[in-house]
Every structure is written in C-alpha cells, then in structure tokens.
C-alpha positions as CSV (number, residue, x, y, z in Angstrom):
1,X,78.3,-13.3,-7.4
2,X,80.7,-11.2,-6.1
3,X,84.0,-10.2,-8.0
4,X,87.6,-10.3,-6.1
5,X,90.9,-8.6,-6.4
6,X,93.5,-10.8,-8.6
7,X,95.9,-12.7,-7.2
8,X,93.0,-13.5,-3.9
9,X,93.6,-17.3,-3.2
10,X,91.3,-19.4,-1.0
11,X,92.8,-22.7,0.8
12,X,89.9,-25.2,1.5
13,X,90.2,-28.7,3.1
14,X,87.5,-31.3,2.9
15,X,87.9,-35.2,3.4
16,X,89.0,-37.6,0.4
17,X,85.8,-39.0,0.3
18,X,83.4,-39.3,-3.0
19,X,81.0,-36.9,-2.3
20,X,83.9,-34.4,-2.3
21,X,85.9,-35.6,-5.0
22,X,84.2,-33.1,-7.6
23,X,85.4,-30.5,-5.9
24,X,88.6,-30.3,-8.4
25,X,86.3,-30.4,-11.6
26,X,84.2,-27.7,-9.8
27,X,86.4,-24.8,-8.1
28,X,87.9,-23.9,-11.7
29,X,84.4,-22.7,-12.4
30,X,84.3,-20.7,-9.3
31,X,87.6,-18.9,-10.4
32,X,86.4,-17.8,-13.8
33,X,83.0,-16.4,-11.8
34,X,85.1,-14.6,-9.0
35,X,88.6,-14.6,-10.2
36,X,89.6,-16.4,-6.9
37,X,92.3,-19.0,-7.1
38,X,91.2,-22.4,-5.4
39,X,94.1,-24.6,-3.8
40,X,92.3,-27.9,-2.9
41,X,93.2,-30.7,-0.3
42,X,91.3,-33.2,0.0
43,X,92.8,-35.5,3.4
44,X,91.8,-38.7,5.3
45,X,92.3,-39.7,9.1
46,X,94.2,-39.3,11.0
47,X,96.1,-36.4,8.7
48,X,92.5,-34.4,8.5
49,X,92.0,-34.3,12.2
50,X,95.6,-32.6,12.7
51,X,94.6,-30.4,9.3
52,X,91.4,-29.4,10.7
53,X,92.4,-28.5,14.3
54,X,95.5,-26.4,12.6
55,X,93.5,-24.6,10.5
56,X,91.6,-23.1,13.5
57,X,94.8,-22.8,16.1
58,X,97.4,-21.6,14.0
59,X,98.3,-17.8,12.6
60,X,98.0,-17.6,9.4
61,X,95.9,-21.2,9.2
62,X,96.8,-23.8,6.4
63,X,93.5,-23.0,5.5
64,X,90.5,-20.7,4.8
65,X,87.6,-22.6,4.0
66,X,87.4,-26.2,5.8
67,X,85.4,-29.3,5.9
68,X,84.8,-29.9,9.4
69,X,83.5,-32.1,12.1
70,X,80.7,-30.3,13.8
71,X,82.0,-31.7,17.1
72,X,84.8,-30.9,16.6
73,X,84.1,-27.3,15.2
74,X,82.3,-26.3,18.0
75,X,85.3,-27.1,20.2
76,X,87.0,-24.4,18.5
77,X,83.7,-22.1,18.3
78,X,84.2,-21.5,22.5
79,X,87.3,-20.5,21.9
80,X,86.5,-17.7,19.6
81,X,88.7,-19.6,17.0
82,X,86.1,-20.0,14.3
83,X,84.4,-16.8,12.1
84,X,80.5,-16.3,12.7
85,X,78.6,-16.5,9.1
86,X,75.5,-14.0,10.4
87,X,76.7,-10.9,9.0
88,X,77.7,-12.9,5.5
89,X,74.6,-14.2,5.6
90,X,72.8,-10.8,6.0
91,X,75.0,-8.9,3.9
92,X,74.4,-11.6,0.9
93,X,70.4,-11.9,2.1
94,X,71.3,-15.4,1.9
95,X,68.3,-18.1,2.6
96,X,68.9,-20.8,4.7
97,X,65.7,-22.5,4.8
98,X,66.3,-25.1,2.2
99,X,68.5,-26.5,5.0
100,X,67.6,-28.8,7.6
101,X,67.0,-27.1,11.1
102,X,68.7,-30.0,13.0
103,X,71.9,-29.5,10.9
104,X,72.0,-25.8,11.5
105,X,71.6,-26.5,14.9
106,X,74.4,-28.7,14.7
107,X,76.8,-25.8,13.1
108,X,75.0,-23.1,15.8
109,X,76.2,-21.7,19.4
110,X,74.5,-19.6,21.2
111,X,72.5,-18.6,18.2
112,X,75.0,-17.6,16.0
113,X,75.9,-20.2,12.7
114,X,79.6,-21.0,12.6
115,X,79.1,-23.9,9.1
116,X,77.4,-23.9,6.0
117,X,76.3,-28.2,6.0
118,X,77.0,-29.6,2.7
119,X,76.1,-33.1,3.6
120,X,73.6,-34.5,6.1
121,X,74.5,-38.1,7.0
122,X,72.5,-40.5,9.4
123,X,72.4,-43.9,10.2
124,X,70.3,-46.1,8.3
125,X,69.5,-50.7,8.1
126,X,71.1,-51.8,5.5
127,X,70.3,-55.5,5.5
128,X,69.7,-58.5,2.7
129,X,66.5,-58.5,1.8
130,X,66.7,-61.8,-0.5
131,X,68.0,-63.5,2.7
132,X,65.0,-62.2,4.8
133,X,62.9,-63.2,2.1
134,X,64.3,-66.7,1.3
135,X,64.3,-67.6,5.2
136,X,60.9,-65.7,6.1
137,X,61.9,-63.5,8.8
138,X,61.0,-60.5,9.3
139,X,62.8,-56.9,9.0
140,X,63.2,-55.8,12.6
141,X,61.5,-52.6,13.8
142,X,62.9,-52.5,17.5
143,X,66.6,-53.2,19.1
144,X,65.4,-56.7,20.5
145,X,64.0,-57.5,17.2
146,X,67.2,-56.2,15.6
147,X,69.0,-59.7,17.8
148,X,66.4,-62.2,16.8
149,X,66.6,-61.5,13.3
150,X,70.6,-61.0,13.1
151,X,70.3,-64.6,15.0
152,X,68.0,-65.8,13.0
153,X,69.3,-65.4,9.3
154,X,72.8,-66.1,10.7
155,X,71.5,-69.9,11.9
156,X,69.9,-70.1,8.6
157,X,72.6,-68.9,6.4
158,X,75.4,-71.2,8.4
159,X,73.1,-74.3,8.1
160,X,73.0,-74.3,4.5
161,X,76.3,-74.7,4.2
162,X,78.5,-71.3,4.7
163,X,80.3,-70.7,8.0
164,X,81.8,-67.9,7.9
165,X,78.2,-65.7,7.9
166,X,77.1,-63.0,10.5
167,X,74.0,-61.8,11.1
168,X,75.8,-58.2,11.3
169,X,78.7,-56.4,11.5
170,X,78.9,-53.1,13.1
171,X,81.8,-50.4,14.3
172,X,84.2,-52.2,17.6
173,X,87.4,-50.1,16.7
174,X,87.8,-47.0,18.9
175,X,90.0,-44.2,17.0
176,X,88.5,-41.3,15.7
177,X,85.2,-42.1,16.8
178,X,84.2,-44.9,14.8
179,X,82.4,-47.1,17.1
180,X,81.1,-44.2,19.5
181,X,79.2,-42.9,15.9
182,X,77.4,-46.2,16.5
183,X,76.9,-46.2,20.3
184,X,76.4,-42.2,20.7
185,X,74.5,-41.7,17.5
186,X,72.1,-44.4,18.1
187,X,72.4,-47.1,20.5
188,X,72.2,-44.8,23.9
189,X,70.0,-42.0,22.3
190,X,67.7,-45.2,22.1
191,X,67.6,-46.0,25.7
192,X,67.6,-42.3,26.7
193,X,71.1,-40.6,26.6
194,X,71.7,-37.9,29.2
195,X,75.9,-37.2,28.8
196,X,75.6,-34.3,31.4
197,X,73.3,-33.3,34.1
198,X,72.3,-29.6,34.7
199,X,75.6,-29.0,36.9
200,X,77.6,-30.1,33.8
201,X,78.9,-33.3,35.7
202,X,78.8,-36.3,33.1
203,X,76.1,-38.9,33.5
204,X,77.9,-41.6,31.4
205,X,77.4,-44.7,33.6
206,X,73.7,-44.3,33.9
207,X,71.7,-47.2,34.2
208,X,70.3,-46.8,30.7
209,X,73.8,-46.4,29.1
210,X,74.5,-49.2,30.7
211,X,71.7,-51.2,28.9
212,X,72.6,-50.0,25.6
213,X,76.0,-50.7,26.0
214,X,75.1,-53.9,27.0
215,X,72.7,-54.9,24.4
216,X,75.2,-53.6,21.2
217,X,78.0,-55.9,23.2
218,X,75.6,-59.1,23.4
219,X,74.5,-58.6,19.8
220,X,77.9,-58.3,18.4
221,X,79.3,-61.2,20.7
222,X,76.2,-63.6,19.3
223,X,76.0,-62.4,15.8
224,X,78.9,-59.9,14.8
225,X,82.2,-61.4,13.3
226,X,85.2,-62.3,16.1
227,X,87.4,-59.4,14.6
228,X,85.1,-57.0,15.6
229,X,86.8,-55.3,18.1
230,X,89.2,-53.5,15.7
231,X,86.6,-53.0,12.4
232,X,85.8,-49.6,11.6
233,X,83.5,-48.3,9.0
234,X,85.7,-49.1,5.8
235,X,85.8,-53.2,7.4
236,X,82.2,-53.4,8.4
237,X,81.2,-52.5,4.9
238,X,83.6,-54.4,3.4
239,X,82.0,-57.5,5.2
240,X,78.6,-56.7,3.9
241,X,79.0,-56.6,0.7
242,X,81.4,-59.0,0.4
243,X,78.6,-61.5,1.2
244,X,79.6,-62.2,4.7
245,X,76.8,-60.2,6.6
246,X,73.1,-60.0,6.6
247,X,72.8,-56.5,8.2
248,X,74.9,-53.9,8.6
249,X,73.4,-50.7,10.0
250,X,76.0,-47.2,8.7
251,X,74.6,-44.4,6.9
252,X,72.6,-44.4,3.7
253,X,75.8,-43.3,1.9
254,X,77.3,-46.4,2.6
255,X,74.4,-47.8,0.7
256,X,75.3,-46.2,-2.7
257,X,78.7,-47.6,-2.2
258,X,77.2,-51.0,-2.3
259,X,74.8,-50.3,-5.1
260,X,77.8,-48.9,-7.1
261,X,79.5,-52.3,-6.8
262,X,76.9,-54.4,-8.4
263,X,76.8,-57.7,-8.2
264,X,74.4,-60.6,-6.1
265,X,74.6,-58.6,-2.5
266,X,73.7,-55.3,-4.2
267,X,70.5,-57.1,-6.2
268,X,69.8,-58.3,-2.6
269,X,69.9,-55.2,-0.5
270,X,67.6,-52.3,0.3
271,X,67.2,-49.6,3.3
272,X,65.4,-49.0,6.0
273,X,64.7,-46.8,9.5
274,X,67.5,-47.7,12.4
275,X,65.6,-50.0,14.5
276,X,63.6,-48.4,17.8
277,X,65.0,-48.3,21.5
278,X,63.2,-49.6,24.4
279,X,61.8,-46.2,24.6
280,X,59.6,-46.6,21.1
281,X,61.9,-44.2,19.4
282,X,64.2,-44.4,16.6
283,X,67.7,-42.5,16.6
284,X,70.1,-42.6,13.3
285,X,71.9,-39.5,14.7
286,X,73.5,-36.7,12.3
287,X,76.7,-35.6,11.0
288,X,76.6,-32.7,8.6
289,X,79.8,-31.6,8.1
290,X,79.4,-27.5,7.7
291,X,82.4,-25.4,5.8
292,X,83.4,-23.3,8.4
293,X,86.0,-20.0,7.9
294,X,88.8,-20.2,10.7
295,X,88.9,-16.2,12.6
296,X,92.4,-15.9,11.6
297,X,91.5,-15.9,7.5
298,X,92.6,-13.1,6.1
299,X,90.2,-13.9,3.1
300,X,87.1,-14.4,5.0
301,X,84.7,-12.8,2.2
302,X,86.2,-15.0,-0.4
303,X,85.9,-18.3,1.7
304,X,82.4,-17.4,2.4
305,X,81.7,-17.1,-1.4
306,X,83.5,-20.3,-2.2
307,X,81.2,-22.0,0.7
308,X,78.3,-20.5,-1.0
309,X,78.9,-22.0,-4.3
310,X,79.9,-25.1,-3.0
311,X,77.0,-25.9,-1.1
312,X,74.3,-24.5,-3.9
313,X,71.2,-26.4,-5.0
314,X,72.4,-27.0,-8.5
315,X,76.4,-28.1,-7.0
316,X,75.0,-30.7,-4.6
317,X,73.3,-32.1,-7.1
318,X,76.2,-32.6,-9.7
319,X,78.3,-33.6,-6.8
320,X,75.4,-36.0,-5.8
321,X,75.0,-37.6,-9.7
322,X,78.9,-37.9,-10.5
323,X,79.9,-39.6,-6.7
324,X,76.8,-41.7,-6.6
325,X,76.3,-40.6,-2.8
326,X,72.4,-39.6,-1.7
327,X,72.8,-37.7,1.8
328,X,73.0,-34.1,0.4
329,X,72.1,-31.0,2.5
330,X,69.4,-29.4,0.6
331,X,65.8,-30.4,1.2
332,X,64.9,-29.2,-3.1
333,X,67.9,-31.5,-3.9
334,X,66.6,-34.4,-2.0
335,X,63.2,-33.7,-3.8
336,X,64.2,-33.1,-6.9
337,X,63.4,-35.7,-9.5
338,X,66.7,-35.7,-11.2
339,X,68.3,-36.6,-8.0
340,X,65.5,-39.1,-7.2
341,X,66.3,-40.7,-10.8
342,X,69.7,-41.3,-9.9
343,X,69.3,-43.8,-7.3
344,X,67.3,-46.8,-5.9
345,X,63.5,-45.8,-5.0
346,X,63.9,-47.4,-1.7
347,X,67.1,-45.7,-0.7
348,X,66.2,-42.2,-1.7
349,X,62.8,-43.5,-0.2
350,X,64.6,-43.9,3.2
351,X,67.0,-40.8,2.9
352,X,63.8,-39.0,2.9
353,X,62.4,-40.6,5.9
354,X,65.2,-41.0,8.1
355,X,65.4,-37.1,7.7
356,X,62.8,-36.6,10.2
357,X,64.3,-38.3,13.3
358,X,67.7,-37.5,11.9
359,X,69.2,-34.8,14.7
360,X,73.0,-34.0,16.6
361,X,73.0,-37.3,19.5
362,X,76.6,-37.2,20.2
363,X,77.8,-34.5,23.3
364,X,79.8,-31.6,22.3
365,X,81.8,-30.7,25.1
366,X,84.8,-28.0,25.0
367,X,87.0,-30.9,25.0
368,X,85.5,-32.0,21.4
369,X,85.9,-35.5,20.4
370,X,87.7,-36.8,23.1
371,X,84.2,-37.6,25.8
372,X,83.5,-40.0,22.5
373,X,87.2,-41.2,22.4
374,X,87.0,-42.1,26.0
375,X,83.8,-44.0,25.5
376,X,84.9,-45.6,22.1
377,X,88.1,-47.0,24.0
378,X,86.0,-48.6,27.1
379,X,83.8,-49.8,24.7
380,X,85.7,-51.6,22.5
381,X,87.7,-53.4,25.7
382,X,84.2,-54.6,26.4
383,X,83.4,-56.0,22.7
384,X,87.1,-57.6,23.8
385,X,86.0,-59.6,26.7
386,X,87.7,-57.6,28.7
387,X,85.5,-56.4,30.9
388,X,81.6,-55.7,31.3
389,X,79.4,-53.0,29.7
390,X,79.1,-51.5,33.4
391,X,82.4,-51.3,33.9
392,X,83.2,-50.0,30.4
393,X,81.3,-46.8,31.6
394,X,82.1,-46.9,35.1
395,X,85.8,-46.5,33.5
396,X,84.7,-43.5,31.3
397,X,82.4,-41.8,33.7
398,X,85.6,-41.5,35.9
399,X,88.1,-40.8,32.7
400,X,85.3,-38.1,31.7
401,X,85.2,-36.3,35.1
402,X,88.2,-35.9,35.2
403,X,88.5,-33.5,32.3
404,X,86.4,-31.0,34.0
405,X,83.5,-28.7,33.0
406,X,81.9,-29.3,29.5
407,X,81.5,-25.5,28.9
C-alpha cells in the first residue's frame, strides 16, 4: 500500500449502522500502513442525507470518502460533483471482479465507476417457520400466496388466544424512502416496472403499478398492523421479533439482527426468496452502498486508498464476524467458510441465492430520491384510507411530471 505525506487527513462518513461500526477499531490500522489520519462519522437520517449531499455540493466538502446512497450518488454523478475511480483503478491494477456486476452497475454512469460497494443488501422472507409448521401452511412462493398465508397464520394465531397478531408487517411510513424500498425494490418490479418511457416522460400510473400498489395496500389493510401507515424499517422489525408478526419481508440483514436477539421468535425464524409477481419473477431489489470520493477532495488518492482497504476481502469479513451482519460485497467473502460458520445455514443459504435476482429496481432520475419520495407519500395516504391505489399514482404521475426530464 501506498505511503502518504504526514499530516494527510482523510474525512469519511458512513451510516451508524452495525456493519460500519468497526470502522473505529479499523482505520487506526490504516494509519500505521499509510500514515493517513482517519476522522470518522458515522450519522443516521435525516442528519446523513444533509451530510451526504454536502459532501458532494460544497467547496471544500465536510468530507473525502463517503458512504453513499447509490441513488442518490448518481444524482450528484450528472452533475460532475462526484470523482470517477477508472484511472485509481488502473493506476493500482485493482480487480473488481470479486464484486457483483449488478452492484457495479449500480455505482456506474455512462461506463465510468463513481463507488467502491461495501455492502450488497436485498430484500429477503423473513417469516416464523414454527408457526407455518404448527398450523400446516405453506411458505408462499408467489404474491397471491404471500396473502393467503399472511391470512392464514394470522386467523390461526388470533384463534388460539392472542389478538394482537399479524400475518405481516411491512414499510407504510414515507420519509426517506422507507416504504418506496418496499414498493420500488420489489412490489412493482414484480408486476413489470417501467418509471419512464423512451421520451423520458414517467410511466408511474401504469396499469401494472397500479396492481402492485394495489395488492401491497390490500395485504397490509387484511393482514398488516393498523399503525402501519407511519412504521418504517426500525418498527416493522421491532414487530416481528417482538412476537407480533408471522412474516416480515426486509433484507437478510435484518435477519441477523433477529438471530442476535435470541430468544423463542429467533428459534422460530428462517429465510427465504421474496415471493414471485404475477409475471413468475422474483425481485428483492439492491442497495449497495459504494464509497464514493466527492470532485472537490483535495485528498483524492488518499480517500481512494482508505476505500480500498475498507472494502478488502479480509476487512469485510472482520466487519461481517464482529457486527453479526451477512450481506457483504465480496463474492470470496460470501463463500468463504469462516464467514459461512458465523451464521445460520439457511440465512447465509439465502444470501447466496437471493444474489442472483438481486439487481438496482428503484429509478435514478437527476432529481435523486425525490421520484421515490413522491411515490412513498401517495402511497402511504393510500395505506391511510385516504384514497385508492389508482389515485395514489395518478397523484404522483402528475407530481413527477412536473419535475421535468429525468436526465
């Protein structure tokens, strides 16, 4: 590894989330290899949105190295705010083909790599397996089936005696894109997702959005708990393993947290492919948040080595063993049997699998997260009562156009 000039500093932000919490026992490491000084912070929403999107506007940025939101990164990318890793990469001859094509994809424009992915995380079932068992129903395969079963096991679970039990829980609350993960990551991919058509004028209230939206509505009216409209990720998972919840579907991460716990819901659960659309194919989406160097670094060398070291084979896998989190980046990782030993069979066993249908669902616009936020919002007044599925995207097909091109 490359040596630097004393006194070189390198500012990174990532999210305050476990499989990044290593990243203070880590760095000093880095320093005594390059003699670069590592200032850490680690941030949560809504603080890291406004972090990240300062770190690639302002001169000098708050930061050199950051944690980002692919979406959101390649908002800044078409505005020439973000560095282009090729010549790093072929300056340092460094491989990228223990990655994942679909996340590189995700971090690329116009075939040039703007992010390094450190984690690749998809949606996965995550469902009570005792209760399936006990009641003899089946796992479901498809979205239909996905009803019938979270009916099912709910009737069963309230007739023995608890009321408060849902057949699942999934994302209703709008901000930051916390239910449009669920309903652009999987639920409309499902039915056929088309956000644009080859003018660049959105496509949101197509008659297949419509159905999705409709069905992830219906389910979550029947079978989802009443204070769904304002659970985000944190609450859904929260009502899972607290026992109130057959099914939950979030990514396999979310999984570890609940094997961490312990206890009766834990020795109940295990993992398996999203269900199937009407179209017979499976969609868990992917976020793999890349580092990514803003343009106006003035350390750009150094953030690109600090990238490099935290996204090596044997770094994912201590960060993977000490936060007890299984999505990591690296295909040898993933396959490597000290990894593997770590965590349940089934849930590496379903990592592995979702891997191939795991790819970027959600549309990346120039105006970034917002075409989610729009859809998010329209969405969650429908979960409400408020109003219908069809006119939940009738509203955002109009609220999108407005905004103008995508490009």
């Amino acid at each position: 590894m490359k040596t630097f000039a004393p006194g070189t500093v390198v500012r990174v932000l990532q999210e305050d989330w476990a499989p990044f919490q290593n990243i203070y026992n880590t760095t000093p490491r880095f320093t005594e290899q390059t003699g670069i000084r590592v200032e850490v912070k680690l941030s949560s929403i809504p603080e890291l949105w406004d972090l990240m999107n300062r770190s690639f506007v302002e001169d000098p940025p708050p930061f050199d190295l950051v944690g980002m939101d692919e979406i959101m990164l390649m908002q800044h990318v078409r505005l020439g705010r973000a560095e282009p890793l090729d010549d790093h990469i072929a300056a340092d001859g460094y491989p990228l083909d223990d990655f994942e094509p679909a996340a590189l994809e995700a971090a690329s424009y116009r075939g040039q790599l703007y992010g390094l992915p450190y984690a690749d995380v998809s949606n996965v079932l995550i469902y009570r397996a005792d209760l399936f068992t006990r009641y003899g129903i089946p796992v479901p395969q498809t979205m239909d089936a996905l009803t019938e079963a979270a009916l099912a096991v709910q009737e069963a679970v309230r007739a023995d005696g608890t009321e408060d039990f849902y057949g699942i829980t999934l994302r209703g609350a709008p901000s930051c894109g916390l239910n449009f993960w669920h309903i652009g990551s999987t639920w409309i991919p499902a039915w056929g997702a088309q956000w644009y058509d080859a003018e660049g004028r959105p496509t949101i209230d197509r008659p297949e959005h419509i159905a999705a939206l409709a069905h992830y509505v219906d389910l979550l009216h029947r079978a989802g708990p009443p204070e769904t409209p304002t659970m985000g990720f944190v609450e859904c998972m929260e009502a899972y393993a607290s026992g109130r919840a057959a099914m939950v579907i979030e990514p396999a991460n979310e999984a570890s947290i609940v094997y961490n716990r312990g206890g009766a819901v834990a020795e109940g659960t295990l993992t398996t492919l999203v269900p199937a659309g009407p179209r017979g194919t499976r969609h868990a989406g992917l976020y793999c948040p890349p580092y990514a160097i803003p343009a106006r670094s003035k350390v750009k060398e150094a953030a690109w080595a600090l990238a490099t070291f935290l996204c090596a084979p044997e770094q994912l896998l201590d960060d993977a063993v000490k936060s007890g989190f299984v999505e990591v980046a690296r295909k040898s990782v993933l396959n490597d049997p000290q990894f593997a030993a770590h965590f349940p069979a089934n849930l590496v066993e379903t990592t592995r699998a979702t891997r191939a249908i795991a790819r970027p669902e959600r549309p990346t616009p120039r105006q970034g997260m917002l075409v989610g936020d729009i859809i998010g919002e329209e969405a969650t007044r429908a979960l409400a009562g408020a109003q219908t599925a069809r006119e939940a995207l009738q509203r955002a097909q109009e609220r999108i156009a407005a905004l103008g091109s995508p490009d």
